[in-house]
ChimeraX commands (.cxc) that place a marker at each C-alpha (Angstrom):
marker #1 position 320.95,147.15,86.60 radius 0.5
marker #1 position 317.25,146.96,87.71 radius 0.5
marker #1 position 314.71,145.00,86.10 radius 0.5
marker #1 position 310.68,146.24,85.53 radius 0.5
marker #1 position 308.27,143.45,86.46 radius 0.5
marker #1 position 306.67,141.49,83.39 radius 0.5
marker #1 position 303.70,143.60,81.88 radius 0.5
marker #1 position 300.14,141.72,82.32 radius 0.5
marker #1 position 297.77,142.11,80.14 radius 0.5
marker #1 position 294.30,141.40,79.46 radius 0.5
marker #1 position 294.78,140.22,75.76 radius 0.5
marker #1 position 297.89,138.72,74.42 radius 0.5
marker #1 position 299.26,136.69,72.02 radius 0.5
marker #1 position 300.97,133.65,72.42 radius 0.5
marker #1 position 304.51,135.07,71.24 radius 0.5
marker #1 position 304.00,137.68,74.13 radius 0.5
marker #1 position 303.22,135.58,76.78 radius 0.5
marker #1 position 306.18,133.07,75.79 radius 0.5
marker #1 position 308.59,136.28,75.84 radius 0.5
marker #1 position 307.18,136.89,79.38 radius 0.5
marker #1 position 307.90,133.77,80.69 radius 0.5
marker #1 position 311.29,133.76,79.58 radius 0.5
marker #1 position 313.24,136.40,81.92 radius 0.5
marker #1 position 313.54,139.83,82.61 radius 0.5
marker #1 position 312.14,142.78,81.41 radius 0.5
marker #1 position 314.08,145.88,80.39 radius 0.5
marker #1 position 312.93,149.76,79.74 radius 0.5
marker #1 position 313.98,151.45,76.67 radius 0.5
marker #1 position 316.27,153.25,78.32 radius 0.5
marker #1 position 318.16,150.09,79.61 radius 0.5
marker #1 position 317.67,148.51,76.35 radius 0.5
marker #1 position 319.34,151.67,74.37 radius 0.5
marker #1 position 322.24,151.34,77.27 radius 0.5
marker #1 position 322.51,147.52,76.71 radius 0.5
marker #1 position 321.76,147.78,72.33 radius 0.5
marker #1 position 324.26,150.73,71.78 radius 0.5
marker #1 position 321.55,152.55,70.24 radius 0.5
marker #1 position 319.70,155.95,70.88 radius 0.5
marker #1 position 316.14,155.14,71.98 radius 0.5
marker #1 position 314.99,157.86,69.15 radius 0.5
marker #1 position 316.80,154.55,66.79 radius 0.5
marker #1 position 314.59,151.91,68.65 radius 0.5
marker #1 position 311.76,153.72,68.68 radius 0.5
marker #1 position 312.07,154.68,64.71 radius 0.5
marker #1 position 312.98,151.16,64.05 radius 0.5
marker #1 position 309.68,149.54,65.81 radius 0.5
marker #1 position 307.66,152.60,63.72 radius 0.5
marker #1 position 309.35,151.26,60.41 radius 0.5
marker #1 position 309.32,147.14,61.48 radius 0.5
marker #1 position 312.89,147.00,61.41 radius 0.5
marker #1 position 311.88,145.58,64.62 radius 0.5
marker #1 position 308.66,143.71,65.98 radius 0.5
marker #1 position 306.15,145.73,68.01 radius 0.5
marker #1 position 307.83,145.54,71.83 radius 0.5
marker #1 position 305.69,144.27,74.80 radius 0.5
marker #1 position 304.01,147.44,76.71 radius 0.5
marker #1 position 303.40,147.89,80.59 radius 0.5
marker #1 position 299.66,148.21,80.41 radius 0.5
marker #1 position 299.80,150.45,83.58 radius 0.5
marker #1 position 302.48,153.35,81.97 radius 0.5
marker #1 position 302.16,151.82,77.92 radius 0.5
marker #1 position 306.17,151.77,78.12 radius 0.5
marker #1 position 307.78,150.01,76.26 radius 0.5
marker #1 position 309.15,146.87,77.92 radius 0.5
marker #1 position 312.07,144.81,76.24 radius 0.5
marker #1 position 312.40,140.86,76.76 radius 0.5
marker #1 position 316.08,139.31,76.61 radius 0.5
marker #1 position 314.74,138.01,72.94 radius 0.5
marker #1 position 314.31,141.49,72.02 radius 0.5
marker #1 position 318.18,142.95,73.40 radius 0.5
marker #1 position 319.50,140.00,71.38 radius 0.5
marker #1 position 317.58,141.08,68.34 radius 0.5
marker #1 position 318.89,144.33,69.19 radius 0.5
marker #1 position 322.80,143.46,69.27 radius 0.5
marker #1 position 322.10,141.97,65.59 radius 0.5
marker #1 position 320.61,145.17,64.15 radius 0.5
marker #1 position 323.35,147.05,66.25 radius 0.5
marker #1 position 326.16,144.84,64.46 radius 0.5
marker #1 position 324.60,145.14,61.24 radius 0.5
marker #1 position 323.83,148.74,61.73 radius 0.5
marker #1 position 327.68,149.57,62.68 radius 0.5
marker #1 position 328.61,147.93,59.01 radius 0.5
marker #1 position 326.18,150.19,57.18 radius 0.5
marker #1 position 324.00,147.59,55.76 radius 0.5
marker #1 position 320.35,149.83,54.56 radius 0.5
marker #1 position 317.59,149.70,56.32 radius 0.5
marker #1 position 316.22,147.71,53.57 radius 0.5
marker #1 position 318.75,145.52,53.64 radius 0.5
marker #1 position 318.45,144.91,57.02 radius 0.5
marker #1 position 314.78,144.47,56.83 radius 0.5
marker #1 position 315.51,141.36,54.50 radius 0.5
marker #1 position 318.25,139.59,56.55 radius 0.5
marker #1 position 316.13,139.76,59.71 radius 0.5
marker #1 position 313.44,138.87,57.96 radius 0.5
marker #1 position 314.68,135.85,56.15 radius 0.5
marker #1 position 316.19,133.89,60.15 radius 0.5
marker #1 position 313.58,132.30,60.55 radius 0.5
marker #1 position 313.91,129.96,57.56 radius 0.5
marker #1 position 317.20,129.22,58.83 radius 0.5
marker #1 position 319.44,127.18,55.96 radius 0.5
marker #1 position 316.59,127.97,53.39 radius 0.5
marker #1 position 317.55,131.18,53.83 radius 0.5
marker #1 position 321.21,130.72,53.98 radius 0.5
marker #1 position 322.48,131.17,50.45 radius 0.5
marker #1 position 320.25,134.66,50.56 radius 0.5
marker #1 position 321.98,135.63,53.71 radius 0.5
marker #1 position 325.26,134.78,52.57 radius 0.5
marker #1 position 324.80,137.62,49.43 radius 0.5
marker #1 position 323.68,140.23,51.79 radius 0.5
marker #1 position 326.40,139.88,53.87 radius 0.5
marker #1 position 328.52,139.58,50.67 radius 0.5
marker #1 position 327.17,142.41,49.20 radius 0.5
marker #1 position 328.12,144.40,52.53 radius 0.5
marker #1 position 331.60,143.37,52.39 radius 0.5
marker #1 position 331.81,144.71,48.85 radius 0.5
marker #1 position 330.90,148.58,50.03 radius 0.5
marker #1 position 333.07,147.98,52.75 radius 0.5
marker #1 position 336.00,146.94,50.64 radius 0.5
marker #1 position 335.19,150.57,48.55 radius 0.5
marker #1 position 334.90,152.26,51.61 radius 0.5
marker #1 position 338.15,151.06,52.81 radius 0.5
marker #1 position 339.62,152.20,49.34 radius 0.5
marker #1 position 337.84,155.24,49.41 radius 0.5
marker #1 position 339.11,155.89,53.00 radius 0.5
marker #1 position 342.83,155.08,51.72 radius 0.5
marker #1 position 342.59,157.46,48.77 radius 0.5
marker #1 position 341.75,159.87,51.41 radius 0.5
marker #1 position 344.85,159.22,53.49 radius 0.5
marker #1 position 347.17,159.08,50.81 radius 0.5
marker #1 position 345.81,163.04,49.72 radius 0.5
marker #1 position 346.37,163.67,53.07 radius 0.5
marker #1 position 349.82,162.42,53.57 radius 0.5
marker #1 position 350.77,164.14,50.56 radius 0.5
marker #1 position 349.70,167.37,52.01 radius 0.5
marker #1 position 351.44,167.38,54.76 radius 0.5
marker #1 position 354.05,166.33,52.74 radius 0.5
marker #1 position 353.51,169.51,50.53 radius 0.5
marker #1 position 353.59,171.92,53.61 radius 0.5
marker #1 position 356.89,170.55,54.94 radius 0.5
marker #1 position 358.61,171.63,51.82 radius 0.5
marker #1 position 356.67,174.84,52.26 radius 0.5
marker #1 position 357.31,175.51,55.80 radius 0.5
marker #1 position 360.93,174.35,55.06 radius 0.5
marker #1 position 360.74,177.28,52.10 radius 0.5
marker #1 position 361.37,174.36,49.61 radius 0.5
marker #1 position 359.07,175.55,46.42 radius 0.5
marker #1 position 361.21,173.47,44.11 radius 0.5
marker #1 position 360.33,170.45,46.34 radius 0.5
marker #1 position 356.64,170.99,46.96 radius 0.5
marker #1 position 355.71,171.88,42.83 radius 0.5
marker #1 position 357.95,168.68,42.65 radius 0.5
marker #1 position 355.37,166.77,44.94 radius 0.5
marker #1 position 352.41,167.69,43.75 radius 0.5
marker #1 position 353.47,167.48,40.07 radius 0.5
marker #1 position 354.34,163.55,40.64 radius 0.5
marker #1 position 351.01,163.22,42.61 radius 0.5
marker #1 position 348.59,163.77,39.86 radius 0.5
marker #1 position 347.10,160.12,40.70 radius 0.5
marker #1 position 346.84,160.65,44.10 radius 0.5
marker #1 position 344.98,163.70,44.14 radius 0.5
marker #1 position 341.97,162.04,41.34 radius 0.5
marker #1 position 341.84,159.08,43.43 radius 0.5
marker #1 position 341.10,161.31,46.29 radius 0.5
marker #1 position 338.42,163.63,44.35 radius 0.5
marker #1 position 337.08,160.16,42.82 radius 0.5
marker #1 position 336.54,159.09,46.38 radius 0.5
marker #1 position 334.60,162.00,47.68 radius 0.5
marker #1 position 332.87,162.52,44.43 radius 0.5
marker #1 position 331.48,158.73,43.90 radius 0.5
marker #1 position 329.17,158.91,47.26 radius 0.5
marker #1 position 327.30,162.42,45.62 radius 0.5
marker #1 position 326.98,160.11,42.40 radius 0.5
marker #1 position 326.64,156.83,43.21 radius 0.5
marker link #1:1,2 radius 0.2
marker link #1:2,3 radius 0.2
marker link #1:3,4 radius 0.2
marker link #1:4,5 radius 0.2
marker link #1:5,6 radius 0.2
marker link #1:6,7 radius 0.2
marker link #1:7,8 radius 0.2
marker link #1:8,9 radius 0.2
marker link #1:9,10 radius 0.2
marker link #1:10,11 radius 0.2
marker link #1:11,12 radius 0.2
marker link #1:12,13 radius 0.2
marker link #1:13,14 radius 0.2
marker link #1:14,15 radius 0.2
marker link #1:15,16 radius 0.2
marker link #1:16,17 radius 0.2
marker link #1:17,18 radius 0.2
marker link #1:18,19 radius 0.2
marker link #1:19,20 radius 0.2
marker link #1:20,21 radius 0.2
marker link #1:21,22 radius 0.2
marker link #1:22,23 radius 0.2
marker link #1:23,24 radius 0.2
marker link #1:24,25 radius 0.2
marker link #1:25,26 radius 0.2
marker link #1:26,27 radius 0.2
marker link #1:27,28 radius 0.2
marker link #1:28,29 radius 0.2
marker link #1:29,30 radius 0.2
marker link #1:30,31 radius 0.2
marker link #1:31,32 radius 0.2
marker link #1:32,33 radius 0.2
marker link #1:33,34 radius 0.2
marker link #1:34,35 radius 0.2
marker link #1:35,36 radius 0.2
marker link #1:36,37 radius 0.2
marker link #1:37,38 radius 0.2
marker link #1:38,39 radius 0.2
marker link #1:39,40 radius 0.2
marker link #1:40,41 radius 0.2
marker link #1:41,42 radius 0.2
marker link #1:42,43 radius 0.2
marker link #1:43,44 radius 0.2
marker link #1:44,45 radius 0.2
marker link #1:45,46 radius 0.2
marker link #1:46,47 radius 0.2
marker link #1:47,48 radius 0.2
marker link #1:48,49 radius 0.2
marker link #1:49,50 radius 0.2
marker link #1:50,51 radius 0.2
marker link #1:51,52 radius 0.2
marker link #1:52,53 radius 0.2
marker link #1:53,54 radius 0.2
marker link #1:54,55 radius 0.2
marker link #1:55,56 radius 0.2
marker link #1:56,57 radius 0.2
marker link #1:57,58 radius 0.2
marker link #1:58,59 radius 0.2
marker link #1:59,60 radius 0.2
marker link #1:60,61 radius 0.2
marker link #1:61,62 radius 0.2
marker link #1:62,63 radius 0.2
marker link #1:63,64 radius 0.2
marker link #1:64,65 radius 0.2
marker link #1:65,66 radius 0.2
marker link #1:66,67 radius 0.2
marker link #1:67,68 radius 0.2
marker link #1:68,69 radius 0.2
marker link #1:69,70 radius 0.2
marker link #1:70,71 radius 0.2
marker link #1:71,72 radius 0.2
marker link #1:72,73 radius 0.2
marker link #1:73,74 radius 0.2
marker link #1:74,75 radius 0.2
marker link #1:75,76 radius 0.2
marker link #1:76,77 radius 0.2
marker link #1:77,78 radius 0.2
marker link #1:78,79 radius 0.2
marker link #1:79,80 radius 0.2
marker link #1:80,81 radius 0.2
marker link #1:81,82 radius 0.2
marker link #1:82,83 radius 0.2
marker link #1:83,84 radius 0.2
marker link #1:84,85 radius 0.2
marker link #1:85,86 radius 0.2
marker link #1:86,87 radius 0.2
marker link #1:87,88 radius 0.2
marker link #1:88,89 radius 0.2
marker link #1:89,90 radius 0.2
marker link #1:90,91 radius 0.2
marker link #1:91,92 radius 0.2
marker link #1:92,93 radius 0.2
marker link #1:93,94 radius 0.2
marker link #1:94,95 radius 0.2
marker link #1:95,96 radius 0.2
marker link #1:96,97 radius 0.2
marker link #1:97,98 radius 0.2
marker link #1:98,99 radius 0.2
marker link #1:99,100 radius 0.2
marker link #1:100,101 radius 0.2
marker link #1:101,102 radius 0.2
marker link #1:102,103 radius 0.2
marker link #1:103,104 radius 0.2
marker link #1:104,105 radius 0.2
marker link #1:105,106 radius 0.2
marker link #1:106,107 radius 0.2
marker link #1:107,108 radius 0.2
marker link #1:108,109 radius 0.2
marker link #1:109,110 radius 0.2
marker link #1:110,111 radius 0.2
marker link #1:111,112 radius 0.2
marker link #1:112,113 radius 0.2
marker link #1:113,114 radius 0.2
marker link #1:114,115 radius 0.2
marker link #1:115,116 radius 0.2
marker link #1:116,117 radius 0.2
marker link #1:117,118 radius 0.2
marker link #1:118,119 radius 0.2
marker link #1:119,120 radius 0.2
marker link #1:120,121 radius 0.2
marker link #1:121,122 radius 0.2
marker link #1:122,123 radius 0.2
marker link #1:123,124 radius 0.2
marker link #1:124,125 radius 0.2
marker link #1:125,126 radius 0.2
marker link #1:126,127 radius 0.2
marker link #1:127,128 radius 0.2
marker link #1:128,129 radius 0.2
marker link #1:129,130 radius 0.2
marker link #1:130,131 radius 0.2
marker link #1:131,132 radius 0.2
marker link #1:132,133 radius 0.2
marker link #1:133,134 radius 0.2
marker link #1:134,135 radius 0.2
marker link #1:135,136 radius 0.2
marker link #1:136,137 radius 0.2
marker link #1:137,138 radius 0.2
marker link #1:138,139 radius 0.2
marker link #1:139,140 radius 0.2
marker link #1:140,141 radius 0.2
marker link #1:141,142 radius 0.2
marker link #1:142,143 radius 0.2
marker link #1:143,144 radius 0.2
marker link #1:144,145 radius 0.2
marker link #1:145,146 radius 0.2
marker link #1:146,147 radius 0.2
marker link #1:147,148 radius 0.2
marker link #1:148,149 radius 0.2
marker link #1:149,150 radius 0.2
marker link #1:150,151 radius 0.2
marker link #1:151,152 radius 0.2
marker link #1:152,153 radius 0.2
marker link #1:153,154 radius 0.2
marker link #1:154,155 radius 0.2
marker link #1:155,156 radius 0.2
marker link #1:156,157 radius 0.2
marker link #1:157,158 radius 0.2
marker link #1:158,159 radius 0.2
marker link #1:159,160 radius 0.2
marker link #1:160,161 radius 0.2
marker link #1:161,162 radius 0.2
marker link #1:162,163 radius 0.2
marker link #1:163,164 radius 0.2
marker link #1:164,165 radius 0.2
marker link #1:165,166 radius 0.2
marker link #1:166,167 radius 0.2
marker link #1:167,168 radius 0.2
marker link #1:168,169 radius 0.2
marker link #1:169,170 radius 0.2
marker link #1:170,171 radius 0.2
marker link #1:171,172 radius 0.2
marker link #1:172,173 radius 0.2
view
């Protein structure tokens, strides 16, 4: 993978400079490739300060990503892939820096994420269990066993709410 050479510039601040100095410097593109992300995601995410303004080439103004920024990147990425909310997000990247001050904060957001996940996990099974039971249902159909599929779905009353409960908590919740 190539590299871009480290943007100069006339003014910059001291966190830029030290990000210069410490390694390569990737485009968007290669940081999307690297990140997992589209670079319509990066780019939102800089506009909304999910993510720090990036370093620019002051010849093209492209974006130019440091090896501190991809690793920032593979967090969001992670914490993206659970679901965590942007705001959410914004918080636990915002509260790293103050390191075990921070901790017991941390520690409920990422607790809090584990809950939904836990109720989308249940919500998923409820899912798969309605969806068992239909193919269930059209075997004794397609087997011309009406006896057997009224049977099925007569006994399956619970399955069948859980699964409507499921689908119907995200439109109300």
């Amino acid at each position: 993978m190539t590299t871009i050479m480290q943007p100069q510039a006339e003014t910059q601040t001291d966190q830029t400079q030290t990000a210069q100095e410490s390694g390569p410097w990737y485009t968007i593109r290669q940081a999307s490739l690297m990140s997992g992300m589209p670079e319509t995601t990066l780019r939102y995410y800089e506009t909304i300060g999910i993510i720090p303004p990036i370093a620019r080439d002051p010849s093209s103004g492209h974006r130019c990503y440091s090896q501190e920024d991809l690793d920032l990147l593979e967090t969001i990425s992670c914490l993206s892939a659970t679901g965590m909310s942007l705001e959410h997000m914004r918080e636990y990247l915002g509260n790293r820096a103050a390191g075990a001050q921070a901790a017991g904060r941390q520690i409920e957001l990422l607790d809090e994420q584990g809950r939904r996940l836990d109720q989308r996990m249940a919500d998923l099974q409820a899912r798969k269990r309605y969806v068992q039971l239909k193919i269930q249902y059209w075997g004794h159909v397609r087997d011309h066993d009406q006896a057997g599929a009224t049977e099925l779905i007569n006994q399956s009353a619970q399955i069948i709410e859980a699964a409507k409960r499921s689908g119907n908590e995200r439109l109300l919740g």
